[in-house]
SEGU-155147 format. One record per residue (C-alpha): x, y, z. Coordinates in steps of 0.2 Angstrom, whole numbers, padded with zeros to 4 digits, m for minus. Last residue first. Layout:
BEGIN
x; y; z
X; Y; Z
...
This chain:
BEGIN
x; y; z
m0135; 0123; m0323
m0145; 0141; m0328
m0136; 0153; m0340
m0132; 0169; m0340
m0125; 0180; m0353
m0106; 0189; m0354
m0105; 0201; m0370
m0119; 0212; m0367
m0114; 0215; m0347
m0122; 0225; m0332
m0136; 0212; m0330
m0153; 0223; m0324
m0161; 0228; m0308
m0179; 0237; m0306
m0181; 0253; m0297
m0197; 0262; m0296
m0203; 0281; m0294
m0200; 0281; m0313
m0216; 0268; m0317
m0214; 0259; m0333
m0198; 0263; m0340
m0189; 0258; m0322
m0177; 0267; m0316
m0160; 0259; m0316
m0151; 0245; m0304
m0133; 0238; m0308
m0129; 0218; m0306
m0112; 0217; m0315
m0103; 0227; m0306
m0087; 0235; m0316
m0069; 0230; m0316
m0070; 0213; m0324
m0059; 0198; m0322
m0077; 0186; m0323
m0076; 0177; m0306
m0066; 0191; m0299
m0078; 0205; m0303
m0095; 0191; m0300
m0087; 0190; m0282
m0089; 0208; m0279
m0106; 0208; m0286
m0113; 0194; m0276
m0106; 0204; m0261
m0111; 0220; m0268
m0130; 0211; m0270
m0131; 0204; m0252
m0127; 0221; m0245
m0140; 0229; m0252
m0155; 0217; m0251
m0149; 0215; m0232
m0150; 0236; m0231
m0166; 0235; m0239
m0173; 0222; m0226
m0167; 0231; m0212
m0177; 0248; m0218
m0191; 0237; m0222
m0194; 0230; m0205
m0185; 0213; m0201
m0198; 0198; m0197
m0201; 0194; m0216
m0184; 0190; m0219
m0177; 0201; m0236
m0166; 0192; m0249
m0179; 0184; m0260
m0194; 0195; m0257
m0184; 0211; m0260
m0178; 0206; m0277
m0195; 0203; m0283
m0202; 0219; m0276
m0187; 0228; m0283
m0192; 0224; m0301
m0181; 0212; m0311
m0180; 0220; m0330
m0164; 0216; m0339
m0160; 0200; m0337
m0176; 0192; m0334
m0175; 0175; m0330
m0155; 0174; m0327
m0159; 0189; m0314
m0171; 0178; m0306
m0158; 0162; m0305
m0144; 0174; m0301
m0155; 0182; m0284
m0160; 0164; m0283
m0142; 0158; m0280
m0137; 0172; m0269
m0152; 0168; m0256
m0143; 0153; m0256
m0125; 0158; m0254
m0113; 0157; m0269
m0097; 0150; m0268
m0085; 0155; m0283
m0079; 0145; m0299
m0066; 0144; m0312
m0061; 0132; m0324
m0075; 0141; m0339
m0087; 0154; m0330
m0093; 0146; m0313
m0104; 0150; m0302
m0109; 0141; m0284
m0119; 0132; m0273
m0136; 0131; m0282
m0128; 0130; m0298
m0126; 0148; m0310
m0118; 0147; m0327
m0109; 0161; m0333
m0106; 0160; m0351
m0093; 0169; m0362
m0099; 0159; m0378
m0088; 0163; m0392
m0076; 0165; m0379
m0078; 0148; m0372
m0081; 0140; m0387
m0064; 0144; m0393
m0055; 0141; m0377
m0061; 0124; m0375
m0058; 0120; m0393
m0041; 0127; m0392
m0037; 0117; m0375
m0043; 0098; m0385
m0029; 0104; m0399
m0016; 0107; m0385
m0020; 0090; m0377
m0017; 0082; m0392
m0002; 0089; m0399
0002; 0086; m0379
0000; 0069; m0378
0017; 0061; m0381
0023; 0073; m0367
0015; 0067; m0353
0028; 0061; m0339
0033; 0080; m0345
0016; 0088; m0344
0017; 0093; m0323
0001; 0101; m0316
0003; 0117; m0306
0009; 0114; m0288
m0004; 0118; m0275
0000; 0133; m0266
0006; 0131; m0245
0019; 0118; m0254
0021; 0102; m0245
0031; 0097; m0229
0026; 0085; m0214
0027; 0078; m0198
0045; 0087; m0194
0052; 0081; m0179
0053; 0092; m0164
0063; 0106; m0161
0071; 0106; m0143
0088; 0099; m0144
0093; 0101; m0162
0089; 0119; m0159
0100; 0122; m0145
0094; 0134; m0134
0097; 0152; m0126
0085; 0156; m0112
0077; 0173; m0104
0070; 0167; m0089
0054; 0169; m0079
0051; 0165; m0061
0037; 0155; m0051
0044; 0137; m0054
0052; 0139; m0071
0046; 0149; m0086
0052; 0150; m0100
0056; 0165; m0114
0063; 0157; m0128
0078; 0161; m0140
0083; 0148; m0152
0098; 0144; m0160
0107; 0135; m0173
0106; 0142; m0188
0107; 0160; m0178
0098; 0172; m0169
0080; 0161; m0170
0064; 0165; m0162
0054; 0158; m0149
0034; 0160; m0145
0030; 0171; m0130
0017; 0160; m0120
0020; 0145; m0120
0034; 0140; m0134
0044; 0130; m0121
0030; 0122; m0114
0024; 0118; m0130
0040; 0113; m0136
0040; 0097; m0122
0023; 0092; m0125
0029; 0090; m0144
0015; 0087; m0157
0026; 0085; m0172
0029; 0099; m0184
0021; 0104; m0200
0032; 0111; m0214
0025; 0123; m0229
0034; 0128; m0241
0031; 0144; m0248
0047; 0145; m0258
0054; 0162; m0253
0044; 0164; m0237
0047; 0146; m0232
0032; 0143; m0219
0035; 0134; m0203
0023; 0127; m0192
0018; 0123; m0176
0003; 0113; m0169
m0006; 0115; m0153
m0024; 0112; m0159
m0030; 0129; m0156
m0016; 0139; m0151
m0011; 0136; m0169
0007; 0143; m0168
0018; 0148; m0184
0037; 0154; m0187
0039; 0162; m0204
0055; 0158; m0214
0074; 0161; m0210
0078; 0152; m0199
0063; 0157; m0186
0063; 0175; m0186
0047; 0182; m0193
0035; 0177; m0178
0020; 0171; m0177
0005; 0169; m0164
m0013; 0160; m0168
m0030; 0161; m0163
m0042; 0160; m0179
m0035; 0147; m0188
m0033; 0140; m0207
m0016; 0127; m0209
m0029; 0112; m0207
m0036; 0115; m0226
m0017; 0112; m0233
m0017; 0117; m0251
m0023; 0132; m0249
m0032; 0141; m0262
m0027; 0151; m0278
m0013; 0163; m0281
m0027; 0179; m0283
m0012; 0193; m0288
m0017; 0211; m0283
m0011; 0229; m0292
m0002; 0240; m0286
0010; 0239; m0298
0026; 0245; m0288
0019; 0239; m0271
0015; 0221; m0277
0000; 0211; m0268
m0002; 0194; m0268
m0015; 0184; m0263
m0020; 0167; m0255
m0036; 0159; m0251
m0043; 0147; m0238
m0057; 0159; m0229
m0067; 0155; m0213
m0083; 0160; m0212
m0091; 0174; m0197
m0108; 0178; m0198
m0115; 0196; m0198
m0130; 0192; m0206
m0124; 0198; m0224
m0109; 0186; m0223
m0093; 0190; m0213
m0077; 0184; m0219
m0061; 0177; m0208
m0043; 0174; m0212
m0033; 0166; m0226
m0015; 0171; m0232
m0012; 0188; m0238
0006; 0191; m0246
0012; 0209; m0248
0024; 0209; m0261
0040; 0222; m0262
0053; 0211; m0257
0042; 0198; m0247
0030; 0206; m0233
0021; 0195; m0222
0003; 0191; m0219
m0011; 0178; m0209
m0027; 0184; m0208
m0037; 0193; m0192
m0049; 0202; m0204
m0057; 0200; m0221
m0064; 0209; m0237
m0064; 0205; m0252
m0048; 0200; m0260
m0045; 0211; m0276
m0047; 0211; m0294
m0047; 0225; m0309
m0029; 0228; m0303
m0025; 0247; m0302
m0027; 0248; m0281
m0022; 0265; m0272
m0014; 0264; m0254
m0027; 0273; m0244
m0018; 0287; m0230
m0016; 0287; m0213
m0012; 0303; m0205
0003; 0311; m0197
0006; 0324; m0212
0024; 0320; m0213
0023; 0304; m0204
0012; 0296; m0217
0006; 0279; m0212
m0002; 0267; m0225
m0015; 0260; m0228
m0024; 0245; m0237
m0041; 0241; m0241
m0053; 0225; m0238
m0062; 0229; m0224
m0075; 0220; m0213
m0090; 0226; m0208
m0103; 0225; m0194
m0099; 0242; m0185
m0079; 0235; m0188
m0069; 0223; m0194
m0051; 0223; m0201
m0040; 0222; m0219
m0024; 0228; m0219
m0012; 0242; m0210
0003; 0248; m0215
0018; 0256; m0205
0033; 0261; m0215
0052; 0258; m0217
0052; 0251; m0235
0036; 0241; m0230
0033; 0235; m0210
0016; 0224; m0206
0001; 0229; m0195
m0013; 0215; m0200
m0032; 0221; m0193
m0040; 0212; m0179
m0048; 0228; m0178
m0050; 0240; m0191
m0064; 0251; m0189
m0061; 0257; m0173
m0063; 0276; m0172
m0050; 0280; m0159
m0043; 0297; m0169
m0032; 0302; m0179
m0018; 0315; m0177
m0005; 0305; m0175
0012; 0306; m0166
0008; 0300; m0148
0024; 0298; m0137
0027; 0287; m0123
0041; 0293; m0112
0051; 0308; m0112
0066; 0297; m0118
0057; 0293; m0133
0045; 0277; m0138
0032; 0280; m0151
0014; 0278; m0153
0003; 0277; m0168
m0017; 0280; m0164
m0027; 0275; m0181
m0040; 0261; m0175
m0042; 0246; m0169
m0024; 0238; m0167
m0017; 0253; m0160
0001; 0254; m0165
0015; 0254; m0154
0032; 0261; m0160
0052; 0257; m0156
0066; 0264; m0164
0079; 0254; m0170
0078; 0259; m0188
0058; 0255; m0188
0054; 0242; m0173
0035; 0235; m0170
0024; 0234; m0155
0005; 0230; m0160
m0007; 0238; m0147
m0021; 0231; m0138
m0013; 0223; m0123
m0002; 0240; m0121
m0021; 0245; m0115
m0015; 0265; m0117
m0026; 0277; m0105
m0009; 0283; m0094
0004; 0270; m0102
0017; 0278; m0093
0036; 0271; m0096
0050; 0272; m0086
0066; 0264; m0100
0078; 0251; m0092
0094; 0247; m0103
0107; 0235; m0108
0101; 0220; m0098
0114; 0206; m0099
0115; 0190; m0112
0130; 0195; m0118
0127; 0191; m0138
0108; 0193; m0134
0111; 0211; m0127
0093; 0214; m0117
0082; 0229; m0117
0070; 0236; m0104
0053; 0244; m0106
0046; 0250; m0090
0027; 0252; m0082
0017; 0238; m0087
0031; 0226; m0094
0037; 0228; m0110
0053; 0219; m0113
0064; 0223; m0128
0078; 0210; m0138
0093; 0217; m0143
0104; 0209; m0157
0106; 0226; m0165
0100; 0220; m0185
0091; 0207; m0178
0077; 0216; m0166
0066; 0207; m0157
0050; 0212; m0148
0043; 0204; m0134
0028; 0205; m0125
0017; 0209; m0108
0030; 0204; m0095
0024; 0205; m0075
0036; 0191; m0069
0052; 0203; m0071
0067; 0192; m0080
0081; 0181; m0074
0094; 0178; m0088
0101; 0160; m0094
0111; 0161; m0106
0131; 0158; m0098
0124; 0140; m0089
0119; 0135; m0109
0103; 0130; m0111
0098; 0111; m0120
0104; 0104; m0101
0092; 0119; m0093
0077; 0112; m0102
0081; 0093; m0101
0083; 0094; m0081
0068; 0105; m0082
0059; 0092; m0089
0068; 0079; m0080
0061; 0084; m0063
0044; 0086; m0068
0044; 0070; m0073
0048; 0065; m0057
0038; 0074; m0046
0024; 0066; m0058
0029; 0049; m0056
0036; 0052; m0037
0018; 0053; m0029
0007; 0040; m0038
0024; 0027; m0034
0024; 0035; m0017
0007; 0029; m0015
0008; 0012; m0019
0022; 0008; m0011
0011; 0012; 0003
0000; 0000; 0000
């Protein structure tokens, strides 16, 4: 019996023992540095090797090549949440952006600094804050029941933030909390989340590509690894040389290869979870990692070696599916070719939208329609030029909403349906346009926006 007991007892004791025997053997002696308790984030900074502490009341900075505190900062949040801020570093200096709305911050030795002149007005939250050519941007975002889908920039001349323009006849619609990193001069957008007309958040799996010098968007396609999609995750940009990912959802880490878009997914690890808990870890060289841990009731700043702690890798594919390869083919492409032309032939002498109950499609391509979408197509299909409000109305409206409600659902629906019809058919104009009608001017009827392109029923 009572062999029993202390065999219950020591198991865990135990355990617990080797884990933070195996943490501090994977740690050098000379880095391992003690840290305050009340840490809010980390922000690292390659090109001085310091990495910055914000606690409530102090920034401090630690020298990763002599693992000792350089510098302690005072600093007075007064009516700031640090919480809902985004801390990023511009030519060694140090900026907290609010993640709602347009307030930019700055560190100086008088303290926390405000530089803009906007105001709290929280229509981007859960936006993306990335760095371009030294400058703050901001994408996407939701807020009073919408999301966003434009991108802006930070003047620090005039203090305000400013649209970046768009050329490209497509764009992603709108979305907030994705995943997105900078490459060169391309701004990559990876997933996220949509709201319907009722306010309902879905999941998105595409991927775009925005170049700076064009201004102009890129759709890449869809994602070829469905379980890469989250709503809670943390990253960081400095984890050998790709993009460093946590799914605090189902506890998996990846890493995406920035300059190939490989993906790889790690093995479950209880051992890098409690390691990555928290404040993920980040790479200073091809061999190490730099972790925040906690041990007992303290917190330390820990060097380790990679080959220690990373678990194995599960898997590796490309984030894009690769395009179809002819050479194990070749023998077949006279034929194959021939078979294209046709397609493409008819297709343009056609141009033909058809509409299915879960989607539309004109020639390979295809977009997700809702129901109430499907009908709207399915009634316009009927009578292309000439669908009275009433109609339109009884399709999209609910018959427990007023009218006002109603004819801001009928609105809504129809831009959404219009802004996937732009990228379903690479046109810059809505398709589905309202006029007066001939009969009776005090009435609106809708009509399809294009000669060339016709509807057509599945």
């Amino acid at each position: 019996m009572f062999s029993t007991r202390v065999s219950h007892f020591l198991k865990p004791l135990v355990a617990l023992i080797f884990f933070f025997c195996l943490i501090f053997n994977a740690a050098s002696n000379d880095y391992k540095l003690r840290l305050d308790n009340d840490i809010i984030s980390q922000l690292y900074d390659p090109e001085s090797s310091l990495v910055h502490f914000i606690s409530p009341d102090s920034l401090f900075s630690v020298d990763l090549r002599s693992f000792e505190i350089t510098s302690v900062t005072p600093l007075n949040f007064k009516d700031l949440d640090i919480r809902e801020t985004e801390s990023i570093i511009i030519e060694g200096e140090i900026f907290f952006i609010d993640f709602s709305g347009g307030r930019v911050f700055k560190v100086s030795e008088e303290g926390i600094v405000r530089l803009d002149k906007s105001f709290n007005h929280r229509m981007q939250s859960y936006s993306s804050i990335f760095i371009y050519n030294n400058e703050i941007y901001k994408y996407g975002g939701y807020g009073y029941w919408g999301v966003r889908k434009l991108i802006t920039k930070y003047d620090f001349g005039t203090q305000e933030w400013q649209k970046v323009k768009v050329k490209s006849k497509i764009e992603p619609i709108g979305r907030f909390d994705p995943l997105t990193f900078v490459k060169g001069d391309n701004l990559y957008v990876i997933g996220g989340t949509g709201l319907d007309i009722y306010d309902e958040r879905y999941t998105l799996h595409d991927i775009w590509k925005f170049n700076f010098k064009s201004s102009e968007w890129e759709d890449l396609g869809n994602i070829n690894s469905p379980e890469f999609v989250f709503d809670t995750f943390q990253s960081t940009n400095n984890f050998f040389g790709s993009l460093g990912i946590y799914n605090f959802e189902d506890i998996t880490f990846y890493s995406l290869d920035i300059e190939t878009l490989t993906l790889k997914t790690f093995e479950k690890s209880h051992f890098f979870q409690k390691i990555i808990k928290g404040f993920i870890p980040f790479s200073i060289n091809n061999d190490s990692l730099i972790s925040v841990m906690r041990y007992r009731d303290d917190l330390f700043l820990t060097k380790l070696s990679a080959d220690k702690i990373l678990p194995k890798i599960r898997d590796q594919k490309p984030l894009i599916p690769q395009s179809f390869q002819l050479s194990p083919y070749l023998y077949f492409i006279p034929f194959l070719l021939a078979i294209i032309a046709i397609y493409i032939f008819f297709n343009r002498r056609k141009n033909i939208v058809i509409i299915y109950p879960n989607n539309i499609r004109k020639g390979l391509r295809k977009v997700g329609i809702t129901e109430k979408e499907y009908l709207l197509m399915k009634y316009l299909c009927e009578n292309p030029t000439n669908l009275d409000t009433e109609t339109v109305l009884s399709i999209l409206g609910e018959k427990h909403f007023n009218g006002s409600h109603n004819a801001r659902l009928k609105n809504e629906t129809i831009k959404s349906l219009n802004d996937k019809l732009k990228i379903l058919v690479h046109v810059d104009h809505f398709l589905i346009l309202d006029k007066q009608s001939q009969f009776d001017k005090r009435f609106k009827v809708y009509f399809w926006n294009d000669k060339k392109i016709t509807l057509r029923i599945h």
